[in-house]
C-alpha positions as CSV (number, residue, x, y, z in Angstrom):
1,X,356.3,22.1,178.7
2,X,356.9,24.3,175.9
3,X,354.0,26.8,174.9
4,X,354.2,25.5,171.2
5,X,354.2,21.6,172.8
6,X,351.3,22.7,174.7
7,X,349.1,24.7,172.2
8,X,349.6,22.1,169.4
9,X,348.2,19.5,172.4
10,X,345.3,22.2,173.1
11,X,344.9,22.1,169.1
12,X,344.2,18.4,168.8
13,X,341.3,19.1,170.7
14,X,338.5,20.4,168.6
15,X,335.5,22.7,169.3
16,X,332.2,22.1,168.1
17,X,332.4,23.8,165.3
18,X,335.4,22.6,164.6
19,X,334.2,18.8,164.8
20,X,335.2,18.5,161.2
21,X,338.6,18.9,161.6
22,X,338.5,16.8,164.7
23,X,336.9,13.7,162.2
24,X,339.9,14.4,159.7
25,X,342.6,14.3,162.3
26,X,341.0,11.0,163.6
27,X,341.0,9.5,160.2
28,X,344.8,10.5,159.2
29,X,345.4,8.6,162.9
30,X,343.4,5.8,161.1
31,X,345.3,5.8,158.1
32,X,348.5,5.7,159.4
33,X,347.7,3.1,162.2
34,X,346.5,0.8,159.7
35,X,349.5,1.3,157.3
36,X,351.6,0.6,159.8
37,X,350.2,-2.2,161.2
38,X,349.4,-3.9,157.9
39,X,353.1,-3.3,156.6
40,X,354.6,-5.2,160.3
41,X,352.1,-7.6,159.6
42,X,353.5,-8.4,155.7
43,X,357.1,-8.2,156.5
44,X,356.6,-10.3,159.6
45,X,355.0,-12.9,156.8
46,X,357.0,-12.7,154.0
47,X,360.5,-12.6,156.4
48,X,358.7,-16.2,158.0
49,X,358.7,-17.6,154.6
50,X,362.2,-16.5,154.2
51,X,362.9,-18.2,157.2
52,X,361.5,-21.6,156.5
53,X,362.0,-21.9,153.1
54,X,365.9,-21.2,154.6
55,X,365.7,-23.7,156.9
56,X,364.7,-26.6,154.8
57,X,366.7,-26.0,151.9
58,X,369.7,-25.6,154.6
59,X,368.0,-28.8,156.7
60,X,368.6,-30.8,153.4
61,X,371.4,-29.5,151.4
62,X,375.2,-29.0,152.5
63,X,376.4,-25.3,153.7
64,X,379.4,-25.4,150.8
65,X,379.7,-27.3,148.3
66,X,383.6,-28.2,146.8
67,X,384.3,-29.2,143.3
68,X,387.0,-29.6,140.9
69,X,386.8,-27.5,137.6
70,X,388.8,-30.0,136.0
71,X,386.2,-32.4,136.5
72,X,385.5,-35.5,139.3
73,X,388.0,-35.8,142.0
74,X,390.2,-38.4,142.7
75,X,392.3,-37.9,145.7
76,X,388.6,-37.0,147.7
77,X,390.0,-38.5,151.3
78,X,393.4,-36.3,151.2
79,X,390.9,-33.1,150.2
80,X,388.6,-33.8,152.9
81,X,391.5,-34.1,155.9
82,X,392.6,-31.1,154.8
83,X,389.4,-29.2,154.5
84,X,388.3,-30.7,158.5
85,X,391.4,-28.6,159.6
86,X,389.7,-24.8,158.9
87,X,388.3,-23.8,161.8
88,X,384.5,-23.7,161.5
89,X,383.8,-26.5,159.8
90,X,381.8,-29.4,161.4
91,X,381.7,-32.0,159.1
92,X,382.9,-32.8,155.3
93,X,381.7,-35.9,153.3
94,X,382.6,-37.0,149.2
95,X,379.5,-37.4,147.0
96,X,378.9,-37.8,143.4
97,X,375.9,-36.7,141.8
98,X,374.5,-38.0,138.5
99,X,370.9,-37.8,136.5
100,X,369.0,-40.9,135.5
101,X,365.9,-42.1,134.8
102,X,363.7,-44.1,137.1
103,X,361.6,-47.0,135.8
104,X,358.4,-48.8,137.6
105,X,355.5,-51.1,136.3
106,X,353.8,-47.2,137.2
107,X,355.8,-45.2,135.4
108,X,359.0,-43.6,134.8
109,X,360.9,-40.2,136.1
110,X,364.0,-38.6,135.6
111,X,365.8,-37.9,138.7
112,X,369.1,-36.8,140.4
113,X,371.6,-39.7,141.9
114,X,373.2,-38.4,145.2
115,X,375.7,-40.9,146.2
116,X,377.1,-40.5,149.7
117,X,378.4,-42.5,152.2
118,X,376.2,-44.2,154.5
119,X,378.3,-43.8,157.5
120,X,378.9,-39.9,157.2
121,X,375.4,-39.0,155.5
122,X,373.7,-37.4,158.2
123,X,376.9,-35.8,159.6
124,X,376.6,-33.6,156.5
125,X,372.8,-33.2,156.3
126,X,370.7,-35.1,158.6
127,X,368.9,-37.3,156.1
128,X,367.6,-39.7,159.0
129,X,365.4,-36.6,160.5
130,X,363.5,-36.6,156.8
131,X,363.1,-40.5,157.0
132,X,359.4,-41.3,156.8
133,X,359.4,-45.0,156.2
134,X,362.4,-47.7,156.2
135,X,365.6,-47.5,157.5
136,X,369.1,-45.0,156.0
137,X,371.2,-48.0,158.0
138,X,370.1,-50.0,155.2
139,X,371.4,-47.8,152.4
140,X,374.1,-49.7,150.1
141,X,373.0,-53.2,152.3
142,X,372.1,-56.0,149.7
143,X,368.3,-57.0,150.0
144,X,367.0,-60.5,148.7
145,X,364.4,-59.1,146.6
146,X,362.0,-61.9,144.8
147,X,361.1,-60.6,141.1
148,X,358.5,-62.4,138.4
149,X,355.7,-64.3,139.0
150,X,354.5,-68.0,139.1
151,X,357.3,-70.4,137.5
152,X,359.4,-67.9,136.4
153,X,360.0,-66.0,140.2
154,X,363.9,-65.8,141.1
155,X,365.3,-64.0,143.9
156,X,368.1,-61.7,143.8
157,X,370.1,-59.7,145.8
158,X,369.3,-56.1,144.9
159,X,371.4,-52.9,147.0
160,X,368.9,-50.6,148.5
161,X,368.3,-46.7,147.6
162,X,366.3,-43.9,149.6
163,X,364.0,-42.3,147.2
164,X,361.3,-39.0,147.9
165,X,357.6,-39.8,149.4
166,X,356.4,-38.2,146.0
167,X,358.5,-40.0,143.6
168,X,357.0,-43.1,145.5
169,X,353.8,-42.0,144.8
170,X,354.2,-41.5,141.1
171,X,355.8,-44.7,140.9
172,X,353.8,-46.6,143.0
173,X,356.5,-47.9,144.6
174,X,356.8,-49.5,148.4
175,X,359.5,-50.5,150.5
176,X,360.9,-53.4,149.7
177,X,360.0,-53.2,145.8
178,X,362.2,-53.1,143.1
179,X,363.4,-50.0,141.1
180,X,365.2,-49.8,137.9
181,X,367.8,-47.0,137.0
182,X,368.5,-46.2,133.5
183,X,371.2,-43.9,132.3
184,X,373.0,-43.1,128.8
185,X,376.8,-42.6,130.1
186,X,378.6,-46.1,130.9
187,X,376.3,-47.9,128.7
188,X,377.4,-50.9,126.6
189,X,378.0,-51.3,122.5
190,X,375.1,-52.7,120.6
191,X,373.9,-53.2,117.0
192,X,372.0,-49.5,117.2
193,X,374.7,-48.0,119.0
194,X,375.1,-47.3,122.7
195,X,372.9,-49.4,125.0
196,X,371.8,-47.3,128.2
197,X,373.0,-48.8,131.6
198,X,370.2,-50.3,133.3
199,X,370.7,-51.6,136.9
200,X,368.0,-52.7,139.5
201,X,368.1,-51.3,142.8
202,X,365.6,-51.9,146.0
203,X,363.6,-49.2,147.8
204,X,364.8,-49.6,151.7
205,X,363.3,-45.9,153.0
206,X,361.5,-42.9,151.7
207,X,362.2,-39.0,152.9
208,X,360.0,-36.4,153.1
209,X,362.1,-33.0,153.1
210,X,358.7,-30.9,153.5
211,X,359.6,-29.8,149.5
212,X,358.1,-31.0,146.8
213,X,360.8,-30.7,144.2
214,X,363.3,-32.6,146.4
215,X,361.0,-35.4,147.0
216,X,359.9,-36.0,143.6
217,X,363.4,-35.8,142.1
218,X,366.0,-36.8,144.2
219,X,367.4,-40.2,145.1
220,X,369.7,-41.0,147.8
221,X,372.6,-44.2,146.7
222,X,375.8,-45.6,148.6
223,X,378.1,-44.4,147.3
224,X,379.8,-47.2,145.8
225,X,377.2,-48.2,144.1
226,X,376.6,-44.9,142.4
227,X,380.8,-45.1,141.8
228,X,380.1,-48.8,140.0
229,X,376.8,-47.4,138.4
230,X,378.4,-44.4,136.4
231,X,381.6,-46.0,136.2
232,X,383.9,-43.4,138.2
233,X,385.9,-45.6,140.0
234,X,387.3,-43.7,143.0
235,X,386.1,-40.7,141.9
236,X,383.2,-38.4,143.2
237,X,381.7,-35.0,142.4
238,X,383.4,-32.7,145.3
239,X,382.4,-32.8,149.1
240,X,379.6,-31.3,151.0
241,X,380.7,-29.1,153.9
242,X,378.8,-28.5,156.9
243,X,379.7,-25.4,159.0
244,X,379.1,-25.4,162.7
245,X,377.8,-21.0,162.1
246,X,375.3,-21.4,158.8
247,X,376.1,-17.8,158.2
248,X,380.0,-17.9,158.2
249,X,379.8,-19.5,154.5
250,X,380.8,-17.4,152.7
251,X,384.3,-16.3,154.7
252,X,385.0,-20.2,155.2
253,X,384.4,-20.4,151.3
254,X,386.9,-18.4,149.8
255,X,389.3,-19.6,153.2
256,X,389.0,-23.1,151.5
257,X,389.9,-21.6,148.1
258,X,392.8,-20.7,149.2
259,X,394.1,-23.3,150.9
260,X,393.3,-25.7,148.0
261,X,394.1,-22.9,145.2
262,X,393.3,-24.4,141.8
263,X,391.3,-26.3,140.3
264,X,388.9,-26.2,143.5
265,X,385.9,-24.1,143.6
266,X,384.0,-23.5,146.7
267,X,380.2,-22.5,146.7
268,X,378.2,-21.3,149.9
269,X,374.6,-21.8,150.0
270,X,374.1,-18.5,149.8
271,X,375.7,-18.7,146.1
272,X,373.7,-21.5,145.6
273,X,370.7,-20.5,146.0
274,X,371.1,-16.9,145.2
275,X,368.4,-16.3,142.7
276,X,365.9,-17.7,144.9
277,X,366.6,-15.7,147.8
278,X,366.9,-12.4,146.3
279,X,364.1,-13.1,144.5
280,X,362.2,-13.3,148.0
281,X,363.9,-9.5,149.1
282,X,362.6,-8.4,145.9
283,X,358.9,-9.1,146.8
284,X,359.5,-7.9,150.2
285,X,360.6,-4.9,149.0
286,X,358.1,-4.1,146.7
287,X,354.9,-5.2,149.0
288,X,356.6,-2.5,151.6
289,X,356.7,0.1,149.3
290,X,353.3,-0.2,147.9
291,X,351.8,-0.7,151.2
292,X,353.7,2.2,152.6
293,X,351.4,4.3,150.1
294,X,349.1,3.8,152.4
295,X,350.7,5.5,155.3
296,X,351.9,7.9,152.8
297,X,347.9,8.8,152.3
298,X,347.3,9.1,155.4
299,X,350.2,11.8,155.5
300,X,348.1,13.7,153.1
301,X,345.3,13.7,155.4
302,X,347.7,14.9,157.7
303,X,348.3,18.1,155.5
304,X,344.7,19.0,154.9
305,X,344.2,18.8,158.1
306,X,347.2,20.9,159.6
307,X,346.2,23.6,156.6
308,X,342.6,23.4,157.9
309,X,343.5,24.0,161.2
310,X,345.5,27.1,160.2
311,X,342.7,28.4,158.4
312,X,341.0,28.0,161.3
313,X,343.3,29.4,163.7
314,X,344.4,32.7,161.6
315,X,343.2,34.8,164.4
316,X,345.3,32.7,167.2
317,X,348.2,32.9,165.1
318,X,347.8,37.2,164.3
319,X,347.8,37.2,168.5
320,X,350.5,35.2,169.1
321,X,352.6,37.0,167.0
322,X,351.5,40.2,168.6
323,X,352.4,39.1,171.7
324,X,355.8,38.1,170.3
325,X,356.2,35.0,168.9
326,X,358.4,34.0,166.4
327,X,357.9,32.3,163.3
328,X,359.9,29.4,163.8
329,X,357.6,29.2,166.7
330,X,354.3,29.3,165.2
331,X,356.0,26.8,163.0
332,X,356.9,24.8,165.5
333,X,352.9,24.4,167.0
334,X,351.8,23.2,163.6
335,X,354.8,20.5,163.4
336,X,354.1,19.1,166.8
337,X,350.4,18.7,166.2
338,X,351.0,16.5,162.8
339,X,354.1,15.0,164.8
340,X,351.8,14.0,167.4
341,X,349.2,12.7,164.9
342,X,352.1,10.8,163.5
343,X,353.6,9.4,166.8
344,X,350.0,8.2,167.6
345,X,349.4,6.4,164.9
346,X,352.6,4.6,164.3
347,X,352.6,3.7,168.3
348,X,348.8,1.9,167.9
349,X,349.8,0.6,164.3
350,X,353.0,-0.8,165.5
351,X,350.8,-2.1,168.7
352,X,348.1,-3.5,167.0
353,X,350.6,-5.5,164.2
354,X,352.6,-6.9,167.0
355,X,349.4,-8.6,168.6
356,X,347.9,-9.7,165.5
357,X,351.5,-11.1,164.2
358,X,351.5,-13.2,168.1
359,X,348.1,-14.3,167.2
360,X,349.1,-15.9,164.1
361,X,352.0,-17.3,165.7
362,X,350.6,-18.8,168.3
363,X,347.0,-20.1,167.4
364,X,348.1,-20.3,163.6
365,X,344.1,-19.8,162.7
366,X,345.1,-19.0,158.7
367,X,345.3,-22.5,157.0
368,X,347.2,-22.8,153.6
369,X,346.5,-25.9,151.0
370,X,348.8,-28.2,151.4
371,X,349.0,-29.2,147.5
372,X,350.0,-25.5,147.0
373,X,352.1,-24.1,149.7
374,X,355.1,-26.1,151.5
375,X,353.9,-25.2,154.9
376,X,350.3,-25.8,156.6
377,X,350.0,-22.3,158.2
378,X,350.8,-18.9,157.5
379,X,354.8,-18.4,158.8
380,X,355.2,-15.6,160.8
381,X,358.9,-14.0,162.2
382,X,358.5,-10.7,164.0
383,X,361.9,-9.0,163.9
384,X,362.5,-5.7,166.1
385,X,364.9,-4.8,163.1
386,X,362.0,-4.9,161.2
387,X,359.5,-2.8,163.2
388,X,361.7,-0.6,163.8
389,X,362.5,0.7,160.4
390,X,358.6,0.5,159.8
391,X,358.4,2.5,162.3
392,X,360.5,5.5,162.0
393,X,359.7,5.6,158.3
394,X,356.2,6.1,159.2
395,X,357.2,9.2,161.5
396,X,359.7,10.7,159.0
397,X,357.1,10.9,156.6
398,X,354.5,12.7,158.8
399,X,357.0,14.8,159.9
400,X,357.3,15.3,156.2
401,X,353.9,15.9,155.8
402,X,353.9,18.8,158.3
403,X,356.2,20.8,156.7
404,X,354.0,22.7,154.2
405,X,351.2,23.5,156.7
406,X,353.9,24.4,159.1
407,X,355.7,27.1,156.8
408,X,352.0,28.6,155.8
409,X,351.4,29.5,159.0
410,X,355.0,30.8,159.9
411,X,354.6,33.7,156.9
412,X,351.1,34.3,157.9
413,X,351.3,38.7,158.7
414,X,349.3,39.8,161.6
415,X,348.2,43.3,160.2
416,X,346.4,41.5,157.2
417,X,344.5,38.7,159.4
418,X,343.5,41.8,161.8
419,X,343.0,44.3,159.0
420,X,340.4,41.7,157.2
421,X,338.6,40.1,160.4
């Protein structure tokens, strides 16, 4: 071992009467354990909430979307055999998408249409996982549906729809009960102008996609019915791609562009939902930074107490120098006691924030309100990525901190410490 190794070790522990110092060093250990441990513990959090809010918007919405910017497309099945021929891509299905308003005895709602075909619905996104109640087999089917009371009840034949567990609730709607859609575009000429299109439709299933905006204001349709509802003919909205790597998007994306060329625009999910997402790096940013302050005090703790502890060792330093050692040496004893006091903490910090994080992952004892939050518990995804960057942050800046104390000592003259003492 190296003397300056070995007298910064001898430094760290105190004397007596130097029990003061010995409390300061234990509380800049403190400081920077608990910084580092609190700042694992937050990004562990906040990249969990990434993580699930990632995985249901991806569990319920297409990895690309592909649209026209000439408008609906025509030719959909030609598009869609040649976009199953780039490598990478699982699944592609046509869909048009449309806003109405939804009417009950309850109430009424405005919602988005998403027509899709039955058969290739949940090769896309796996609707069917989400499905609480009913059946997605008996989306498009024709349900005899009884409507009216008393005398006036007639049965008729209604085609089902899949609508959100929330819109149900606002509606008070069941399966099995009728829903009307209204909508301004294809409506009929009247006396005051354009009648909206009104069609009845029966509830057949209800999803829950764990998110409350989806499930209050989306509505699943055949779609050829939502074709002969909006009056598009043949034509849908674009196609929803799914990729069999979630994270090639963006590549496959512009590889689709260019096959197709123009008018076809190709959007990832990471496009998509870009706002929301670097919205979420944005707060993770900024609650590292402010709770890194806290290491960063600690770091100043570090420098009182390395300038402390050459006050305290003036003497020491005078006879080491007499004896004939350098000042990069003397230095080097101060940097390797704040390095150590650095080292420490960020080694029990980074400890002490991986068991707390497996706690919470495993016995999930933090509860969240269900009407507020999408999830019941706190998520938590520890990433070595993550603890490692805490982690040599935390030792770059108490290596920082030493720097000061460090250089004090190195110009420190032995004739004017031995002159005055």
């Amino acid at each position: 071992m190296h003397y300056e190794l070995f007298i910064s070790f001898r430094y760290l522990r105190a004397k007596r009467r130097e029990i003061f110092i010995s409390l300061i060093t234990t509380i800049s250990t403190l400081g920077v354990l608990i910084g580092v441990m609190v700042l694992n513990v937050t990004l562990a959090i906040m990249t969990g909430f990434e993580e699930d809010l990632r995985s249901r918007i991806l569990g319920f919405n297409p990895h690309i979307l592909l649209s026209s910017l000439n408008g609906p497309l025509d030719a959909y099945e030609q598009v869609a055999e040649q976009v199953r021929q780039v490598p990478g891509i699982a699944a592609a299905a046509p869909f048009l998408y449309g806003q109405v308003m939804v009417s009950s005895p309850r109430g009424v709602s405005g919602v988005v249409v998403r027509g899709v075909e039955p058969a290739l619905a949940s090769a896309v996104v796996n609707i069917a996982d989400h499905i609480k109640e009913g059946s997605l087999a008996r989306l498009g089917q024709k349900q005899l549906v009884h409507l009216g009371n008393g005398t006036g009840q007639r049965s008729v034949e209604l085609a089902g729809i899949v609508i959100g567990e929330e819109l149900a609730d606002q509606l008070g709607l069941l399966i099995g009960d009728p829903i009307t859609l209204i909508s301004p575009l294809g409506g009929t000429p009247g006396p005051l102008g354009m009648a909206p299109r009104l069609k009845r439709f029966v509830v057949v299933g209800l999803f829950d996609s764990g998110m409350v905006e989806y499930d209050s204001g989306l509505l699943y349709m055949a779609l050829q019915d939502a074709q002969q509802f909006f009056k598009l003919d043949r034509q849908v909205s674009g196609l929803e791609i799914r990729l069999q790597e979630v994270y090639n998007a963006q590549p496959i994306a512009r590889q689709i562009e260019e096959l197709l060329g123009f008018p076809y625009k190709a959007r990832d999910w990471t496009e998509i939902n870009r706002n929301l997402f670097a919205a979420l790096s944005l707060e993770k940013f900024v609650y590292s930074i402010v709770i890194l302050l806290i290491v960063l005090v600690a770091a100043f703790n570090i420098v009182a107490t390395l300038i402390m502890v050459v006050m305290e060792k003036r003497k020491d330093i005078a006879l080491l120098k007499s004896m004939g050692a350098s000042d990069a040496a003397i230095g080097r004893i101060f940097i390797y006691k704040g390095l150590v006091i650095g080292l420490i903490g960020t080694f029990l910090g980074t400890l002490s924030g991986f068991i707390l994080c497996w706690l919470l992952q495993r016995y999930e004892f933090i509860e969240l309100p269900a009407d507020v939050w999408y999830v019941s518990t706190v998520p938590i995804k520890m990433s070595v990525h993550n603890f490692l960057i805490v982690g040599l942050a935390s030792v770059a800046i108490c290596l920082g901190a030493t720097i000061y104390p460090a250089r004090q000592a190195a110009r420190l003259a032995p004739v004017e410490v031995i002159r005055y003492e």
